[in-house]
C-alpha positions, 0 to 999 in steps of 0.5 A, spaced: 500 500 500 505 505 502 509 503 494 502 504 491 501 510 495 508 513 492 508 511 485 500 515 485 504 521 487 509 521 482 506 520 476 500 524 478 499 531 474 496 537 478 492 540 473 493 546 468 500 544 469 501 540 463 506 542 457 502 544 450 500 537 448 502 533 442 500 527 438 506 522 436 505 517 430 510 511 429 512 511 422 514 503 421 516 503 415 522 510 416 524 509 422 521 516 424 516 519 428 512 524 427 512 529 433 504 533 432 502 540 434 495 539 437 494 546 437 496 547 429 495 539 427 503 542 424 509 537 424 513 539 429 519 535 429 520 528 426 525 523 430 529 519 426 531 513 429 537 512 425 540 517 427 540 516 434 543 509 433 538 504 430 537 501 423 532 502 418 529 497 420 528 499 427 520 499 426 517 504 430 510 501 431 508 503 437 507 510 442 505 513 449 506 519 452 505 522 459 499 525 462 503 533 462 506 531 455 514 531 459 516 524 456 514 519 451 515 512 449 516 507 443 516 501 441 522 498 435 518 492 434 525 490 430 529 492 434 527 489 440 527 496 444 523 500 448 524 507 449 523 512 453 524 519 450 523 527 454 519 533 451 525 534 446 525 527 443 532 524 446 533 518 449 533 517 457 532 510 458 532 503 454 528 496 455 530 490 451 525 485 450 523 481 444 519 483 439 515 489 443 508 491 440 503 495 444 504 499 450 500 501 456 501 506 462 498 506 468 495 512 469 495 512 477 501 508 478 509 508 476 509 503 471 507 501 464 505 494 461 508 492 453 504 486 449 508 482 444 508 485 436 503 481 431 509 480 427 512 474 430 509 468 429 511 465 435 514 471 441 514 470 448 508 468 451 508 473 456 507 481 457 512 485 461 511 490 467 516 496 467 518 501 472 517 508 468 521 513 472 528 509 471 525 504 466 526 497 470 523 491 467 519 489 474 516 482 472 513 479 467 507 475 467 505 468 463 498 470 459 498 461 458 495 463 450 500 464 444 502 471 441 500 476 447 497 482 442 491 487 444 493 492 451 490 496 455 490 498 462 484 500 467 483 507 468 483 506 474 489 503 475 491 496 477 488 491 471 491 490 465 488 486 460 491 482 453 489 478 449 491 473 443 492 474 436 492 465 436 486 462 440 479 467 442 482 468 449 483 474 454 486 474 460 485 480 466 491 481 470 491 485 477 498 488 477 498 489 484 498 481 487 499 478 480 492 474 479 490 473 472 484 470 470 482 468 464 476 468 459 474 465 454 471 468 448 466 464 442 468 463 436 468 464 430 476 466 431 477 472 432 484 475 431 483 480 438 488 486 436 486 492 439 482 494 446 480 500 449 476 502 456 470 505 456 472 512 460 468 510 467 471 504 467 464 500 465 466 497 458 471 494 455 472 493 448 476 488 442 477 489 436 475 482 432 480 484 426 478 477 423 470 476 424 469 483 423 466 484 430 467 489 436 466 485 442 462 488 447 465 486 455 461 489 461 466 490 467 461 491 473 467 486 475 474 490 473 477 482 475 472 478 470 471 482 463 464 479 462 462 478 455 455 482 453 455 482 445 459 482 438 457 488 433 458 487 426 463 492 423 467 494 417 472 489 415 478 488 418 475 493 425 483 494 428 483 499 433 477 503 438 478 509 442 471 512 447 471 521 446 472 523 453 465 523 455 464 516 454 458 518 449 461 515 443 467 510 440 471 510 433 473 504 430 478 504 424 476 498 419 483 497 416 481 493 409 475 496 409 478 503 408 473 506 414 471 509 421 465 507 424 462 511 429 458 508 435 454 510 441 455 505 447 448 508 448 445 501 445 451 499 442 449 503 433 453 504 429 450 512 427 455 512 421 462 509 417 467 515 415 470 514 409 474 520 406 480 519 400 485 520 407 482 514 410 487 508 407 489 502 411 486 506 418 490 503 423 490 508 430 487 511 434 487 517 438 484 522 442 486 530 444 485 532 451 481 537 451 476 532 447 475 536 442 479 532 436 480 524 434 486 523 431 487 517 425 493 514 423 493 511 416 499 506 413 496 507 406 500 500 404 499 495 399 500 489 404 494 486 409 493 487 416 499 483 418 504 485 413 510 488 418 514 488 413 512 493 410 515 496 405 509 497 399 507 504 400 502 506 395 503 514 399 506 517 405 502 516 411 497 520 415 494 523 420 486 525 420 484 529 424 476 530 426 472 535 430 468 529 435 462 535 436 461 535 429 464 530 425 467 535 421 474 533 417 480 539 420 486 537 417 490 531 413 497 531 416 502 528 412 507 523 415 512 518 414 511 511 411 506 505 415 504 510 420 502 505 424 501 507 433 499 513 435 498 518 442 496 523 445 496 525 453 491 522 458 489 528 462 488 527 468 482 531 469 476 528 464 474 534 460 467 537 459 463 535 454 466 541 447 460 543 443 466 545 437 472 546 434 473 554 434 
């Protein structure tokens, strides 16, 4: 209890204190980031990871960024690293661990939970729990299935949950005793990619990228995700992300070329987006004050699984919506596969915006 109480305050934010936000897209196949403005939607830095040391088939995949935006953090998928970058993208800490995929942050707790990339045929059955101040690997945990891929942490801390690319099963992990319980899903099979946590903390959702489905969990108990339904989406749903508010959920669908719009009032699908932007959408990420949702697209030839890469039909891109009104605000053009995005959490969930202005 005292360590958990000590690991609240430091990576507790106070309100107002926050450095101007930023969105940070992974550029898998140029080994770059793009550093994003959210208050201009303008480039503002591109990290090359070549020049600090890697190769050019580091492969970004991944990113993640603390709550007041002072340090960021990215997995390189083909360098066996993670990453810990500050506000002016140098290095100030390094993990190694096979094949790293998503990442999550603990949002009241001094740690961060990495899951295995989908571009393994067979990584390590295990996810990895890392210290984030000093970037010290504190345990891993077995997931007892094969290729731990989708992530996602409790907004009130303390579970993780993952789940498997290979059988249709999740596992939910109490970070603070080490207990997992396991849950079975029915078939078809699903390929379960990508997670998100409703804001409240009452719904966790699952990409299905091989049934077309978004699976519907209810966490009235955080210790045991109880299936509540499937909807049917786009092809290959990917990633999903809830607005602040909890009133709605976007879901990229990358071989369908599209977003879905839902209200978890119900679970409807209101709308499908589809603009020329909209090529292999991939992540997905919200501001902090709400108002924009953020989706990187590859724009590759390859399939949803291709990590190789390497087939660019364009640059990739970062679309940005107005969630009040659905309205496109910009198109940013960034490196090649953009793949994971971020934006800053805050620690203090916005009001409902009414626009964009």
């Amino acid at each position: 209890m005292i360590l958990h109480l000590l690991t609240l305050l430091q990576v507790t934010t106070a309100p107002g204190a926050a450095l101007a936000p930023r969105v940070y897209v992974a550029n898998q196949d140029d080994a770059t980031v793009s550093v994003v403005d959210v208050a201009t939607s303008a480039v503002v830095a591109t990290v090359d990871f070549q020049k600090l040391g890697f190769s050019a088939t580091a492969r970004p995949h991944h990113t993640q960024v603390e709550p007041d935006g002072s340090y960021w953090y990215v997995t390189l998928l083909g360098a066996g690293r993670v990453l810990k970058l500050d506000r002016e993208n140098r290095i100030v800490g390094s993990v190694s661990t096979e094949v790293p995929g998503l990442m999550t942050l603990d949002p009241v707790a001094d740690r961060m939970v990495v899951a295995r990339s989908m571009s393994a045929v067979n990584p390590p059955a295990r996810v990895v729990v890392i210290r984030r101040s000093d970037m010290t690997v504190l345990d891993e945990f077995d997931s007892f299935f094969p290729r731990p891929h989708a992530l996602v942490m409790h907004p009130k801390g303390r579970y993780a949950y993952f789940g498997s690319l290979g059988v249709n099963q999740l596992a939910s992990l109490n970070l603070d005793d080490g207990a997992l319980q396991l849950v079975d899903v029915a078939w078809p099979s699903h390929t379960l990619t990508a997670f998100s946590v409703s804001p409240d903390g009452r719904w966790l959702l699952a990409t299905g990228e091989t049934s077309n489905q978004l699976l519907v969990f209810d966490l009235a108990d955080p210790a045991r995700p109880r299936f509540v339904q499937g909807v049917p989406m786009e092809a290959g749903p990917f990633e999903s992300i809830f607005s602040w508010d909890g009133r709605k959920v976007f879901v990229t669908n990358l071989r369908a070329n599209a977003v879905s719009v839902l209200d978890p009032d119900g679970w409807r699908v209101n709308a499908v987006l589809r603009d020329a932007s909209f090529m292999q959408p991939h992540g997905l990420a919200v501001s902090p004050d709400g108002r924009f949702v953020y989706i990187s697209s590859r724009h590759q030839s390859g399939g949803a699984h291709d990590h190789a890469g390497m087939n660019a039909t364009a640059t990739g891109t970062l679309t940005v919506l107005c969630i009040p009104t659905g309205a496109k605000t910009a198109v940013v053009s960034v490196g090649n596969y953009a793949a994971g995005i971020s934006a800053p959490r805050p620690v203090v969930l916005p009001r409902t915006p009414t626009g964009c202005d």
